[in-house]
C-alpha positions as CSV (number, residue, x, y, z in Angstrom):
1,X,25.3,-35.7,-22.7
2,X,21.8,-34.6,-22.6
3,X,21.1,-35.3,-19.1
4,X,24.1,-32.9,-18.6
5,X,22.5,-30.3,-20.1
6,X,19.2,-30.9,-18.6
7,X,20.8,-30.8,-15.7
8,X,22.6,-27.4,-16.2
9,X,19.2,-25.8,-17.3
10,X,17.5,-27.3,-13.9
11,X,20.1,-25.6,-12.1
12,X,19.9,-22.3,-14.3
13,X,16.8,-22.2,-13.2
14,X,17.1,-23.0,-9.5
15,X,19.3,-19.9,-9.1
16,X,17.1,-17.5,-11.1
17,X,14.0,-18.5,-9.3
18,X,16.3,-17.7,-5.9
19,X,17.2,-14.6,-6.9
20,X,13.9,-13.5,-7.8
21,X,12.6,-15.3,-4.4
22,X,15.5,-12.9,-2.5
23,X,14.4,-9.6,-4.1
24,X,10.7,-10.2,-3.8
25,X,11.7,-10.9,0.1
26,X,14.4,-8.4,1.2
27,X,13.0,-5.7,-1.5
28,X,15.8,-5.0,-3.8
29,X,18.3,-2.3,-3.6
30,X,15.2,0.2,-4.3
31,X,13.5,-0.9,-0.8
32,X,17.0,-0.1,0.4
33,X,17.4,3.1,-0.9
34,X,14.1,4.1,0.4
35,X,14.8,2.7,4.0
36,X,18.2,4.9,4.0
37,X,16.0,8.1,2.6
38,X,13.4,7.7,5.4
39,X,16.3,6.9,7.6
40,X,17.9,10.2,7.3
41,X,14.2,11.9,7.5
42,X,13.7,10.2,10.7
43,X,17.2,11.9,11.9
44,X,16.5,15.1,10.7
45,X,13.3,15.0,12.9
46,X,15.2,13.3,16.1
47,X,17.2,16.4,15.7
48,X,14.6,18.7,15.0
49,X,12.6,17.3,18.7
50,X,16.3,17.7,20.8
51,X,16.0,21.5,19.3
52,X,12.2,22.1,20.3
53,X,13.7,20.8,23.9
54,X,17.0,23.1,23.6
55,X,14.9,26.0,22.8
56,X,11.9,25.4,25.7
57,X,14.4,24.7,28.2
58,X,15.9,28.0,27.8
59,X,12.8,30.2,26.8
60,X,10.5,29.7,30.0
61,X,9.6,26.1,29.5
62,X,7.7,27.1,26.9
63,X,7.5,25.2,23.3
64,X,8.4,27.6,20.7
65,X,6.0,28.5,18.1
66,X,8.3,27.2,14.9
67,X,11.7,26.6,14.2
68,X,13.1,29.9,14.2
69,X,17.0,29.9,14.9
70,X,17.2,30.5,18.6
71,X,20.9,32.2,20.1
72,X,20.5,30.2,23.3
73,X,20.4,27.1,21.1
74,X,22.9,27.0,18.1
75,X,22.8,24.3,16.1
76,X,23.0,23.2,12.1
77,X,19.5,21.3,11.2
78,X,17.9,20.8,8.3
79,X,14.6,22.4,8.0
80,X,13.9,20.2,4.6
81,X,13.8,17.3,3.1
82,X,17.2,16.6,1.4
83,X,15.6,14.8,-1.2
84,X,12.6,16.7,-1.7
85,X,13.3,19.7,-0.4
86,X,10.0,20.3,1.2
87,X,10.2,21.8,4.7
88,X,9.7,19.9,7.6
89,X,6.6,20.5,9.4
90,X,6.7,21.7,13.2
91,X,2.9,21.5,15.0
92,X,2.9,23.3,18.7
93,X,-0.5,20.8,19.6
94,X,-0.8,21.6,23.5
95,X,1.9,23.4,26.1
96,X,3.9,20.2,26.5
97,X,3.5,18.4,23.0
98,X,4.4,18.7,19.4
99,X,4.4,17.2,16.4
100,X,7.3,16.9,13.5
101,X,6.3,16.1,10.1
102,X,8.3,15.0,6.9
103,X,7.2,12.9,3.6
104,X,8.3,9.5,4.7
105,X,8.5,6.8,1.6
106,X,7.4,4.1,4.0
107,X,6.0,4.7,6.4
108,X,5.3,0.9,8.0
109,X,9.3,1.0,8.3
110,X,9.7,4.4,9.9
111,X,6.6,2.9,12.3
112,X,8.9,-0.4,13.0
113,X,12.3,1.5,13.5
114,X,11.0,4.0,15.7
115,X,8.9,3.4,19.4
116,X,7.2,6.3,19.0
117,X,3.8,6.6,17.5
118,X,3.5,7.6,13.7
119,X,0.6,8.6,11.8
120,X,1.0,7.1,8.5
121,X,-1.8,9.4,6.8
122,X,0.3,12.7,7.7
123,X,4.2,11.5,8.2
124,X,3.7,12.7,11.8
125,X,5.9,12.0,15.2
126,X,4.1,13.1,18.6
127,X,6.6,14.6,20.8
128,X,5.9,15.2,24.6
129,X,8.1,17.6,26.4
130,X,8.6,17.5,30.5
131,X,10.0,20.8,31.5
């Protein structure tokens, strides 16, 4: 009987020790949470870029100098962080590039999700626009 019971504590054990193992690994639902936060700050900004486009295509092939709502280009974005709520930041840098900025959580995952280079001091994506 006591090996039995030895046996069930060995076992106890075993499974807690995975468990811990798994969160330390995969980062627990709080890494998740985070992920899916970034996730829809990295969207907003994706959408944000396709409206900097919309509105230089239609404006003389010239970047615009913010985010102002533009006729020629009507669409619903979110100029701030849902979860924050701090704006999104637009940077003209040149005539054919920009830069869109948000308060990313992590941002060595928004770096491995997205090709584009991010600047993990200032939550930055460089944009380049072709007219």
């Amino acid at each position: 009987m006591r090996t039995d019971r030895l046996a069930q504590i060995a076992l106890a054990a075993l499974v807690a020790a995975l468990v811990v193992f798994g969160l330390l690994t995969v980062g627990g639902p709080g890494k998740g949470r985070m992920e899916r936060r970034d996730a829809t700050r990295l969207s907003d900004l994706q959408d944000l870029g396709q409206y900097v486009r919309c509105v230089a295509n239609t404006q003389d092939k010239t970047l615009p100098a913010g985010l102002a709502p533009v006729e020629t280009c009507q669409r619903e974005l979110r100029l701030a962080d849902p979860f924050t709520g701090a704006p999104y930041l637009y940077q003209r840098v040149s005539d054919t590039a920009y830069r869109l900025c948000a308060g990313f959580e992590d941002t060595g995952w928004v770096a491995e999700a997205r090709e584009r280079d991010l600047d993990p001091a200032t939550g930055c994506l460089q944009f380049t626009y072709t007219p």
